[in-house]
C-alpha distance (Angstrom), angle and dihedral (degrees) to the residues before:
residue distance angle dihedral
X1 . . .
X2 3.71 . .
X3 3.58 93.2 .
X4 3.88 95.2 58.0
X5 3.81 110.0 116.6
X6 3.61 85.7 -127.9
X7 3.12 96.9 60.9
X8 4.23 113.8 86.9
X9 4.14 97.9 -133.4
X10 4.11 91.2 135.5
X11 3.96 122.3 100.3
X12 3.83 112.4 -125.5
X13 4.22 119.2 -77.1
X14 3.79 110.4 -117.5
X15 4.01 86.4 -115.3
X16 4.28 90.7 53.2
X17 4.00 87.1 53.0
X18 3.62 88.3 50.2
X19 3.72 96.6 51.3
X20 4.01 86.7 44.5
X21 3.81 86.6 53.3
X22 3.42 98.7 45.4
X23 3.97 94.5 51.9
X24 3.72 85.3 48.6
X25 3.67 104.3 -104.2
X26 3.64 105.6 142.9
X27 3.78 141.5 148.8
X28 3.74 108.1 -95.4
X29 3.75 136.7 142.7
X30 3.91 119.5 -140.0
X31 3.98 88.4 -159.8
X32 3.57 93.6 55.8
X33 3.63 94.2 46.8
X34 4.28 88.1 52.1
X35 3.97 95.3 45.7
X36 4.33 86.8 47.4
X37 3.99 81.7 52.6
X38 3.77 98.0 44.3
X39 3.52 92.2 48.4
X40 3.90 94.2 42.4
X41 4.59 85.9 56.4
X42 3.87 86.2 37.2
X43 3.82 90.4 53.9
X44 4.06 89.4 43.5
X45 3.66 89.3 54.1
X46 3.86 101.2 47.4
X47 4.00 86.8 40.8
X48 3.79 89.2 49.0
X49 3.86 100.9 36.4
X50 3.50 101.2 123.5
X51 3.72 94.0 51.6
X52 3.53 95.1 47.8
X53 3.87 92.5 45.3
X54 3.70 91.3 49.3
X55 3.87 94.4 41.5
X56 3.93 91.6 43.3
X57 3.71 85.1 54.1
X58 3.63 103.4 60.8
X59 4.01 92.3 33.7
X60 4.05 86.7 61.4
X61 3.48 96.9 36.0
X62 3.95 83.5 49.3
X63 4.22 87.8 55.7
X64 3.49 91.4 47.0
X65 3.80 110.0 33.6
X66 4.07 107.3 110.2
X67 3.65 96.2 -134.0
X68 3.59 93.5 52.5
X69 3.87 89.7 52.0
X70 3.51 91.9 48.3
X71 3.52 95.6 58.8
X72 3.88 97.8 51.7
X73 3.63 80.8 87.6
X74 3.54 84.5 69.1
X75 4.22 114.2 71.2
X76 3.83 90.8 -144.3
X77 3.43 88.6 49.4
X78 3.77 99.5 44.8
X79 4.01 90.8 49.6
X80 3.56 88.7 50.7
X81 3.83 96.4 50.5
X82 3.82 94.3 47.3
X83 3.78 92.9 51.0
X84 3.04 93.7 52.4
X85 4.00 93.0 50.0
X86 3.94 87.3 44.2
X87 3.95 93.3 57.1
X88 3.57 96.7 38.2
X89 3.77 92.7 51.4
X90 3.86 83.7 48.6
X91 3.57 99.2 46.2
X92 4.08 89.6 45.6
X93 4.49 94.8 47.5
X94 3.48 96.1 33.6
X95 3.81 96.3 80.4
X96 3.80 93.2 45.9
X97 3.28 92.3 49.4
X98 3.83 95.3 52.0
X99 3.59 106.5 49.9
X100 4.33 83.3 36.7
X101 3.65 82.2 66.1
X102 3.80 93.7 41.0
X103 3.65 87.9 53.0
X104 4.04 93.9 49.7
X105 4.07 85.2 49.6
X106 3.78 92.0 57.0
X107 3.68 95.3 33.6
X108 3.69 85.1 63.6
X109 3.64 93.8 35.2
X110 3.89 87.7 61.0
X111 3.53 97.2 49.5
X112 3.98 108.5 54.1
X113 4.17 98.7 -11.2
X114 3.68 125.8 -126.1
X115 4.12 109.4 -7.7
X116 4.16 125.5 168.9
X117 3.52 106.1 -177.8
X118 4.39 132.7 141.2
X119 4.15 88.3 -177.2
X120 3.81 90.0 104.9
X121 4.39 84.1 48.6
X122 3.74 88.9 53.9
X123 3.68 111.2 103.5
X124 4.00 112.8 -112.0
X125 4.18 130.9 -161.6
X126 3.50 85.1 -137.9
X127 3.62 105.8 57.5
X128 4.09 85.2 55.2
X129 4.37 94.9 56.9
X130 3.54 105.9 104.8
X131 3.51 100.3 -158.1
X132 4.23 84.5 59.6
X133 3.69 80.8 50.7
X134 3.65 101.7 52.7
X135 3.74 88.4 40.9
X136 4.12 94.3 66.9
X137 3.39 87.7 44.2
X138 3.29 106.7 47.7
X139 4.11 95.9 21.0
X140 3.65 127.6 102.7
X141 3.82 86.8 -93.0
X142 3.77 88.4 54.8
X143 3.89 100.7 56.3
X144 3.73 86.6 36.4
X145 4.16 90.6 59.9
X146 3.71 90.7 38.1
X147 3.69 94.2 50.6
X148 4.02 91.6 49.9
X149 3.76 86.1 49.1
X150 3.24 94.6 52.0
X151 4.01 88.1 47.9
X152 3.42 89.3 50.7
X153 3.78 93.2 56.6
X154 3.11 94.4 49.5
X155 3.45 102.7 56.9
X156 3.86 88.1 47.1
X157 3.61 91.5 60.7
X158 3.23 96.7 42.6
X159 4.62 93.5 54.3
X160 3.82 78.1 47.8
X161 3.87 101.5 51.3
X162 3.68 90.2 47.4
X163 3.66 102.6 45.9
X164 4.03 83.9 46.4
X165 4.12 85.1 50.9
X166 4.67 83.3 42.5
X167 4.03 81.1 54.5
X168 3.94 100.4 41.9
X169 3.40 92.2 114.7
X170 3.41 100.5 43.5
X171 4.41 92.3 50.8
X172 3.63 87.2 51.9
X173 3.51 101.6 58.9
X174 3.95 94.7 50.2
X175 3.05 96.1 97.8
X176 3.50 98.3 67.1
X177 3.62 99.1 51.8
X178 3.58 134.1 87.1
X179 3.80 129.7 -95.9
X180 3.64 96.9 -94.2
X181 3.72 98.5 37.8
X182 3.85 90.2 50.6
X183 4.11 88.2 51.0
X184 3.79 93.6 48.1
X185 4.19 94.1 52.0
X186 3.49 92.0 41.4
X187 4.19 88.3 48.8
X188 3.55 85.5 47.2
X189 4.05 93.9 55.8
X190 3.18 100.3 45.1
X191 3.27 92.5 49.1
X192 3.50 92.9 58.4
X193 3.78 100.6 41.0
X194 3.66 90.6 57.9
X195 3.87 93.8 46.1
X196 4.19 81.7 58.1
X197 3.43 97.1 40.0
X198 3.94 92.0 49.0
X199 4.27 91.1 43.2
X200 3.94 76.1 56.6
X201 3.17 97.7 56.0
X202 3.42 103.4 33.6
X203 4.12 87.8 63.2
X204 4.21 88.2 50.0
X205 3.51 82.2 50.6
X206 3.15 104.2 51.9
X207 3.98 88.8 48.7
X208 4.15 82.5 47.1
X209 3.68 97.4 58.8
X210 4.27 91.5 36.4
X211 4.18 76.7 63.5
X212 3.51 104.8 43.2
X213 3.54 92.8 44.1
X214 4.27 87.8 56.7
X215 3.59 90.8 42.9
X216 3.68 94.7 55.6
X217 3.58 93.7 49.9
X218 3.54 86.6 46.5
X219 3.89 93.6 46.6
X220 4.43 87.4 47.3
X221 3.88 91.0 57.8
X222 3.65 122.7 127.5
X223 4.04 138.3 -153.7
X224 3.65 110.9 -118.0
X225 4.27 90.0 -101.4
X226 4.00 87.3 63.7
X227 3.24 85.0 47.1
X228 3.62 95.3 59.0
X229 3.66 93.6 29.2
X230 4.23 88.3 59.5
X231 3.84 88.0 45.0
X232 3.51 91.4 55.9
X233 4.04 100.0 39.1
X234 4.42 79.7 50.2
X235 3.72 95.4 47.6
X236 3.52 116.0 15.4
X237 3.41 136.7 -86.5
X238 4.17 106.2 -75.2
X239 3.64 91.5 -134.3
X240 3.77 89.9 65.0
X241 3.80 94.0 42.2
X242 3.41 88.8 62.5
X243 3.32 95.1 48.1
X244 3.96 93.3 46.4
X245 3.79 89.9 47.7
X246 3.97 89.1 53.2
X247 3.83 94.2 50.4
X248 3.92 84.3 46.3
X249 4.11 91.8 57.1
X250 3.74 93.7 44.9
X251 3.56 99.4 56.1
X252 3.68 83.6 38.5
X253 3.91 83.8 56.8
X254 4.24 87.9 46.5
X255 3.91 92.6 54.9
X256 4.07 88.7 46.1
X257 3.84 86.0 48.2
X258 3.61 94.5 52.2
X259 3.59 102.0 33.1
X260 3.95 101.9 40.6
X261 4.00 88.7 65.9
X262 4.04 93.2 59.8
X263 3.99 82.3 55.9
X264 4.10 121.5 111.9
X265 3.92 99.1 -169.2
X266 3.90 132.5 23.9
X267 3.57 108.9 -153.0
X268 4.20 116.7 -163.7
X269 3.57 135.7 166.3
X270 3.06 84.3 -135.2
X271 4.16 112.7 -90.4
X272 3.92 110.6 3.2
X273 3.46 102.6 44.8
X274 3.86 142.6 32.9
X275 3.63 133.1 172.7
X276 3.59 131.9 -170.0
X277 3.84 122.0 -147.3
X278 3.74 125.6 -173.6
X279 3.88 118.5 -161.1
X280 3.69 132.7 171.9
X281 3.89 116.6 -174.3
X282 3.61 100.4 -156.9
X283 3.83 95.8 52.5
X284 3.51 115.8 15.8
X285 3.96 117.8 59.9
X286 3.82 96.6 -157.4
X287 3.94 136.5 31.4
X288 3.98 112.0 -95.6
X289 3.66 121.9 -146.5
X290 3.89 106.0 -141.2
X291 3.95 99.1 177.2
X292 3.67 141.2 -0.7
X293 3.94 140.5 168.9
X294 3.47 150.6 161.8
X295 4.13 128.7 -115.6
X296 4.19 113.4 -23.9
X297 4.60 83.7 10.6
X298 4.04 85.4 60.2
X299 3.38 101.8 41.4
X300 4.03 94.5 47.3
X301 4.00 74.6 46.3
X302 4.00 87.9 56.0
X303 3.62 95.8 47.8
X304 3.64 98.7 48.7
């Protein structure tokens, strides 16, 4: 039955989805951080084509160029031609590789905001029983994940088989192009293949993160006794509240008792309230008000 305390029908306290957040279990979505990345190098590469045609260019016409090869046989030579095939490489990934990391950062960022946490680096028992192991592989939650993998390469394959069948014509005639012309329509492409694959994948991630985020809420919730047991362990245990808030109104009763006395005047309204003023002409310049209450405080104020 649903209403068994066993049973875990109750959303997540506020102080549980701390804790979870604090140990680093968060919603998140690994696809839609990859498709946010792909997109991110796909946009560098289509906002940087010309630079990377021109570059790519001269760094394969470098590789290929007979002279060049020729002098390989020469040290000088050969240091020369592999620095300059280091830096341009660098000069070329380096920009991708920035704003890909850029795009991982806010990826994350828009999923579960700013979070510094090395819980999930700290080494756990768990993670080391095999049984638990072979259950997630082999579970229901295993085939499930390596059936939507699966899916997912699928589909991949399939938006990169047809823009390679879209571009037939195009792949064919490389070969009788020049260097240059062969690096910009291949740069042009790829650029476009990834820019489909990664609008793919940002729509299955999208759906990806909508379900990870339900599962962990479904994964944080609690039976009715944690429930009650978090409430108490966040604001005290009611049997000591009470007890506090009696000790509170008897030495609120003590201060009455020894205050009330000192009073000149008892002022009430007449039942629910009562205050008691003490004023003395020739040393005080303003009536003080040494105890007051509502209810059972004014009448104890009345009788005293």
């Amino acid at each position: 039955m649903a209403d068994d305390l066993g049973e875990r029908t109750e959303e997540a306290t506020p102080r549980r989805l701390r804790e979870a957040r604090a140990d680093g279990r968060v919603a998140r979505s690994n696809d839609l951080t990859a498709a946010i990345a792909l997109l991110g190098g796909s946009f560098v590469l289509w906002a940087m084509s010309g630079t990377f045609i021109e570059q790519g260019g001269l760094f394969l016409q470098r590789l290929i160029d007979l002279d060049a090869l020729g002098g390989m046989l020469d040290p000088a030579a050969a240091w020369q031609t592999l620095a300059y095939i280091g830096s341009s490489a660098v000069w070329l990934v380096l920009p991708v590789l920035l704003l890909m990391l850029l795009a991982v950062a806010g990826a994350q960022l828009l999923q579960f905001g700013m979070l510094f946490t090395f819980k999930p680096l700290e080494p756990q028992v768990q993670r080391l029983d095999p049984i638990k192991g072979l259950q997630r592989i082999f579970g229901l939650a295993g085939v499930v994940r390596v059936s939507l993998d699966s899916l997912k390469v699928i589909i991949v394959l399939a938006v990169a088989s047809l823009t390679a069948w879209q571009y037939g014509p195009d792949i064919l005639a490389l070969p009788s192009m020049d260097m240059l012309s062969i690096v910009s329509a291949t740069g042009w492409m790829l650029a476009d293949l990834c820019l489909r694959i990664g609008a793919v994948l940002l729509l299955l991630g999208v759906l990806d993160f909508l379900y990870q985020r339900w599962k962990h809420r479904k994964d944080l919730k609690m039976t009715r006794q944690q429930v009650k047991d978090d409430m108490k362990d966040a604001e005290g245990d009611p049997g000591h509240k009470r007890r506090r808030m009696r000790m509170m109104q008897q030495l609120a009763m003590q201060r009455i008792a020894s205050s009330v006395p000192t009073a000149d005047v008892v002022v009430t309204n007449p039942e629910h309230l009562s205050v008691a003023i003490r004023y003395d002409a020739a040393t005080m310049a303003a009536p003080v008000v040494v105890a007051k209450g509502a209810d059972l405080v004014a009448f104890r104020i009345r009788q005293l």
